[in-house]
C-alpha positions in Angstrom: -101.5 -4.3 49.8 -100.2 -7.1 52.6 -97.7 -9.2 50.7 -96.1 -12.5 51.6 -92.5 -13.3 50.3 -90.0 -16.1 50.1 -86.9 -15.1 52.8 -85.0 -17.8 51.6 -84.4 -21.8 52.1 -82.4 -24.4 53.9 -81.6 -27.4 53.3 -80.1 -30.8 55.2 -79.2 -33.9 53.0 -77.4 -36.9 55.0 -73.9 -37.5 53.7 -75.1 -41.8 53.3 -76.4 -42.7 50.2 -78.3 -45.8 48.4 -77.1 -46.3 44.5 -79.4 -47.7 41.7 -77.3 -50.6 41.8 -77.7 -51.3 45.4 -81.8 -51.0 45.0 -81.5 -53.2 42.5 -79.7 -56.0 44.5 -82.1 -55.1 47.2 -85.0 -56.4 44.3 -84.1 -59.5 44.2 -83.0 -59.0 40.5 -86.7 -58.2 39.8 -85.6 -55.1 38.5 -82.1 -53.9 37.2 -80.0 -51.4 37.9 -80.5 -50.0 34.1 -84.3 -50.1 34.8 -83.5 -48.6 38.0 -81.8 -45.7 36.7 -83.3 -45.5 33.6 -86.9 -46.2 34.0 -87.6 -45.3 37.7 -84.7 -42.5 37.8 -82.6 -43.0 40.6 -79.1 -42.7 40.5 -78.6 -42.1 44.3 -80.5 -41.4 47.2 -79.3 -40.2 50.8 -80.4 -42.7 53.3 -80.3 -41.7 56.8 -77.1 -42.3 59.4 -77.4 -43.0 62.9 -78.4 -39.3 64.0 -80.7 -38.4 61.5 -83.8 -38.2 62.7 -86.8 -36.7 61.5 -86.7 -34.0 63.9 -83.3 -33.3 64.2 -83.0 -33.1 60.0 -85.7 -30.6 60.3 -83.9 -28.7 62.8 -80.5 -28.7 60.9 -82.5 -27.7 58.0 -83.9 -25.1 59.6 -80.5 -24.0 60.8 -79.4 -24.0 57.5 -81.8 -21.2 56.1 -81.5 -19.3 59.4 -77.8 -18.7 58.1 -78.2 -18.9 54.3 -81.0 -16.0 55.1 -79.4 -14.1 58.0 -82.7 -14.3 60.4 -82.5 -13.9 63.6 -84.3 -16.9 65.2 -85.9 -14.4 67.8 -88.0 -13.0 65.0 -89.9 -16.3 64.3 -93.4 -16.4 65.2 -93.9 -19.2 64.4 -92.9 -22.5 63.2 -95.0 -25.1 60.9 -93.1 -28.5 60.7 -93.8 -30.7 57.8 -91.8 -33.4 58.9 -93.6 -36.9 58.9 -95.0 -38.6 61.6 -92.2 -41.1 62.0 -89.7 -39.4 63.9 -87.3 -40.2 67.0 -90.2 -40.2 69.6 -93.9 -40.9 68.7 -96.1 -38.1 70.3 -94.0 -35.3 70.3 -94.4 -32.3 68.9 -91.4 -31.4 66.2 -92.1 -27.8 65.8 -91.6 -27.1 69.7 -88.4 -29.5 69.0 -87.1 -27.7 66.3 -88.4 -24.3 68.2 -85.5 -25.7 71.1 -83.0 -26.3 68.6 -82.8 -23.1 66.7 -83.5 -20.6 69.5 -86.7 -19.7 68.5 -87.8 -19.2 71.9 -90.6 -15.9 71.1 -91.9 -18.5 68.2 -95.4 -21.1 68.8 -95.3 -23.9 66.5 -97.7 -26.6 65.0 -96.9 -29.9 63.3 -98.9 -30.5 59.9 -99.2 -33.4 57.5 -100.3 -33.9 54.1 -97.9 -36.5 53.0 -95.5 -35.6 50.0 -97.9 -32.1 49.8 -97.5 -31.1 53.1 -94.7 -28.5 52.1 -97.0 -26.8 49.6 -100.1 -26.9 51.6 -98.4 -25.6 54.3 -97.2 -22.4 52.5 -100.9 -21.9 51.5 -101.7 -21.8 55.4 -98.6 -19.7 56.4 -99.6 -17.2 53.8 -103.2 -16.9 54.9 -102.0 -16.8 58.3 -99.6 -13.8 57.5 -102.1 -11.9 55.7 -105.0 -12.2 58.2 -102.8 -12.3 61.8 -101.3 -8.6 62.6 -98.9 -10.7 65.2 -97.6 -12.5 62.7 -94.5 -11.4 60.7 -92.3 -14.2 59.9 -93.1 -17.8 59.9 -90.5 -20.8 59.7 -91.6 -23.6 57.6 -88.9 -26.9 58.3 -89.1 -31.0 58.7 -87.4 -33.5 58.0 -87.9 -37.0 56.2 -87.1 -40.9 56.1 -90.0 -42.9 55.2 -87.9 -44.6 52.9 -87.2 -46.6 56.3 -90.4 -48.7 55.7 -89.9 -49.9 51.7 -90.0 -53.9 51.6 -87.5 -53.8 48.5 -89.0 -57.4 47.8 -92.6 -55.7 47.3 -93.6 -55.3 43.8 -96.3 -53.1 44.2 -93.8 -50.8 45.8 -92.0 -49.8 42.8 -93.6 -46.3 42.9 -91.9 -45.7 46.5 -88.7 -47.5 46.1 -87.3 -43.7 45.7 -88.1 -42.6 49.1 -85.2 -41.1 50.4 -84.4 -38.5 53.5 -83.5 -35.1 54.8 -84.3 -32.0 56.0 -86.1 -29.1 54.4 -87.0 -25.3 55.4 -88.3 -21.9 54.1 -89.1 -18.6 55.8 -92.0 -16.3 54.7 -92.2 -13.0 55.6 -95.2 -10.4 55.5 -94.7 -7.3 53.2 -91.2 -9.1 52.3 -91.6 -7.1 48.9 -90.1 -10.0 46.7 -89.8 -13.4 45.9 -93.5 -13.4 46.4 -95.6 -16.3 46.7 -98.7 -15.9 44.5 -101.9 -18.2 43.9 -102.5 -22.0 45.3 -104.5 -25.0 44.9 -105.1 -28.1 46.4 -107.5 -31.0 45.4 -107.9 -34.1 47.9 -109.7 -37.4 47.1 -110.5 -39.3 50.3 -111.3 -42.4 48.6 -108.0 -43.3 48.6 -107.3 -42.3 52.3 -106.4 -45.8 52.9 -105.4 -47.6 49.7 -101.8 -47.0 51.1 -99.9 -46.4 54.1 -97.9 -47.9 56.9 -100.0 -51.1 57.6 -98.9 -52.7 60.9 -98.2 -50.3 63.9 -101.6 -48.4 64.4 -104.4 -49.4 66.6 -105.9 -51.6 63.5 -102.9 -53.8 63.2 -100.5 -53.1 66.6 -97.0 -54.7 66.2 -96.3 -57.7 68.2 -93.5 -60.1 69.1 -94.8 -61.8 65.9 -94.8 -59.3 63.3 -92.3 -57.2 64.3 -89.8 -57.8 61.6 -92.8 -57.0 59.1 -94.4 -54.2 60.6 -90.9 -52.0 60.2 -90.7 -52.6 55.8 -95.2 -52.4 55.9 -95.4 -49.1 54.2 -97.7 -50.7 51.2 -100.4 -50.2 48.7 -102.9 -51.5 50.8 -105.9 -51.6 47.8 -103.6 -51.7 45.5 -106.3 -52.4 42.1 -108.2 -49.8 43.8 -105.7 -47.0 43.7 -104.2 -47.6 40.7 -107.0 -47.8 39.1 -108.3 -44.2 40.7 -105.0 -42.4 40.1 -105.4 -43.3 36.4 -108.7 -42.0 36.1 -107.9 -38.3 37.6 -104.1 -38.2 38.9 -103.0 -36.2 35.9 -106.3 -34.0 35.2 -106.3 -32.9 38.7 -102.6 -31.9 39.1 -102.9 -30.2 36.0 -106.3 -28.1 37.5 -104.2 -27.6 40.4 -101.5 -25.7 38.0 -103.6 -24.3 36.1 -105.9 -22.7 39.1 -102.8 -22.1 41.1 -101.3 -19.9 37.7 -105.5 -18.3 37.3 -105.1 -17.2 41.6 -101.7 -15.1 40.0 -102.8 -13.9 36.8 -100.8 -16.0 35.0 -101.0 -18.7 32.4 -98.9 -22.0 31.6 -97.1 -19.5 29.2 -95.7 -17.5 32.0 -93.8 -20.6 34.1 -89.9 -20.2 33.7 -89.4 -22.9 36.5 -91.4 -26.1 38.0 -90.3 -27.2 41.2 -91.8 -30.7 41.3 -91.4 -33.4 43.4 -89.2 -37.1 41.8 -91.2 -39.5 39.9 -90.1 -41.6 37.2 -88.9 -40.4 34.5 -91.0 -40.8 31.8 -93.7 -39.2 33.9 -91.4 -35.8 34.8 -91.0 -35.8 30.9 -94.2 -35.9 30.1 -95.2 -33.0 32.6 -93.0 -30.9 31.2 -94.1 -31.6 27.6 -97.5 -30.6 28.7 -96.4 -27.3 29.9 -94.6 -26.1 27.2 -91.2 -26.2 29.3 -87.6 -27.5 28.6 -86.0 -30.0 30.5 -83.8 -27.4 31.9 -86.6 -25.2 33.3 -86.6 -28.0 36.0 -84.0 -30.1 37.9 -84.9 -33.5 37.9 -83.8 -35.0 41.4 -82.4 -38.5 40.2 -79.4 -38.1 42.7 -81.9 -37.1 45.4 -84.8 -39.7 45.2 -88.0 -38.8 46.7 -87.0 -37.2 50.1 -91.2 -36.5 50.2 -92.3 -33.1 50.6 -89.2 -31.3 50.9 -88.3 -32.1 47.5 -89.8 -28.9 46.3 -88.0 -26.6 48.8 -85.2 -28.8 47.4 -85.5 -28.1 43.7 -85.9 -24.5 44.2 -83.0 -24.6 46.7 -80.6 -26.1 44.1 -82.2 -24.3 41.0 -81.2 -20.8 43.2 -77.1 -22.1 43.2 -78.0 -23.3 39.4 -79.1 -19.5 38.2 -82.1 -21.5 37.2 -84.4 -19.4 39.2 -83.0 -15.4 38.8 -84.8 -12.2 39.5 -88.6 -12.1 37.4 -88.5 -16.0 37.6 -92.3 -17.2 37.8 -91.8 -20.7 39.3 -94.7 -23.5 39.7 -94.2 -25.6 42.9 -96.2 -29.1 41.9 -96.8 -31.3 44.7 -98.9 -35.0 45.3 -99.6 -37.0 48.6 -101.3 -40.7 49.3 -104.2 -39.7 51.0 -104.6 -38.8 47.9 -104.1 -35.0 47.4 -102.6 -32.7 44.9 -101.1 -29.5 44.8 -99.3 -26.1 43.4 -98.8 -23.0 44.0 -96.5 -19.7 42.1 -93.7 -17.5 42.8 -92.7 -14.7 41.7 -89.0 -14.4 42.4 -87.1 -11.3 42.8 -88.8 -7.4 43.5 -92.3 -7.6 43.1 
């Protein structure tokens, strides 16, 4: 049977970084650097220099697992960026960017979003793509990250974001790769809350002008903020535990079975509490409070550093738990070492 496996990862982290102290200041005093650390879990958090760009993060990423893994970029086919939409140039196309970077000149490429999921739901697709395309043999997943660009500090209702970090992230999948296989997934969207938070001045709703410039660069916000909160309570939890749970009943699995979750950074009480639910120790994860929230390469991130770690050896079933504003959750499973 067709088979799709995990090549290896890359990874890109900028060498700047924001301390729990300095968000703190940046709070106005609303929050300490005790609560900061303590409650919300940062310690650190790269922040972006001058020439990291969402693109160009992707790409060194990418560059990264092209050496950690030994591929030769002229056996891509193709390349799915999961970098976000803010980037160095607006309506450009990062996967033909990072495509130029990297050599990759026999590969196509697509840019996808899904917010802090994309990563996840874009294994799904390059899975189903490998399995059902005979022209396909090797895909690059990479992008890069720096949304934290847009947190107003000052914002209250922005507590939940003041993580947002950035970097680069990438994984190759390969078709009959014959280990590190990547199993079952699941993904559950609610479009009710497709606009209880975003970016809210620069689209054609809210353009910036000369008068709301300075705004429109810190408006990433909960724009129905009652609304979503009120929403996420009722089935945030439920349906990333379905999404688990399904993901774990696609491998033949159960809960019993995980030996590693690769979740994104939330506060943590709540990363606690998700591995109390599973049955898992805190050192069957890594939680990323020197990393922040660098979105949806924080799971190629945790199973990155959980590799170096010994975390994740050979016969390793690891969960890969993702959520997005939009609002969607995710997971998938992988099996690591010979199938």
């Amino acid at each position: 049977m067709t088979n799709v496996g995990i090549v290896g990862t890359g990874i890109y982290i900028p060498e700047s970084f924001m301390t729990g102290k300095e968000i703190s200041e940046k709070t106005m005093g609303v929050w300490s650097e005790e609560a900061v650390v303590d409650k919300l879990g940062i310690r650190k958090k790269p922040i972006p220099g001058a020439q990291d760009g969402t693109q160009e993060m992707g790409a060194l990423a990418a560059l990264d697992a092209l050496k950690n893994t030994g591929t030769d970029p002229l056996d891509i086919d193709v390349i799915l960026c999961v970098g976000e939409e803010w980037k160095e140039y607006p309506l450009t196309t990062s996967a033909l960017y990072i495509q130029d970077r990297i050599g990759a000149v026999n590969a196509w490429g697509i840019d996808l979003a899904n917010r802090c999921c994309t990563t996840v739901s874009t294994m799904k697709i390059a899975k189903d793509m490998l399995m059902n395309d005979d022209s396909i043999n090797t895909i690059l997943i990479a992008g890069g990250y720096r949304n934290g660009d847009f947190v107003d500090y000052s914002d209250k209702n922005m507590s939940m974001m003041f993580n947002l970090g950035a970097g680069g992230g990438a994984i190759i999948l390969k078709k009959n790769y014959g280990k590190n296989l990547l199993l079952g997934s699941h993904i559950i969207a609610d479009g009710s809350l497709a606009r209880t938070a975003g970016v809210e001045i620069g689209g054609t709703c809210n353009p910036i002008t000369p008068e709301n410039r300075d705004e429109a660069y810190k408006s990433l916000r909960l724009m129905d903020a009652k609304k979503m909160k009120d929403r996420l309570n009722e089935v945030s939890m439920p349906n990333w535990y379905k999404c688990i749970d399904e993901s774990l009943r696609k491998s033949d699995l159960e809960r019993k079975d995980i030996d590693y979750l690769a979740i994104l950074h939330m506060k943590r009480s709540g990363h606690v509490a998700m591995l109390n639910e599973l049955g898992l120790r805190e050192d069957q994860s890594i939680y990323l409070e020197d990393y922040g929230h660098i979105g949806q390469v924080d799971q190629i991130l945790s199973l990155h550093l959980a590799l170096q770690e010994g975390k994740v050896q050979d016969g390793s079933v690891v969960s890969m738990v993702a959520a997005g504003i939009g609002y969607v959750w995710a997971a998938n499973v992988i099996k690591w070492g010979e199938s």
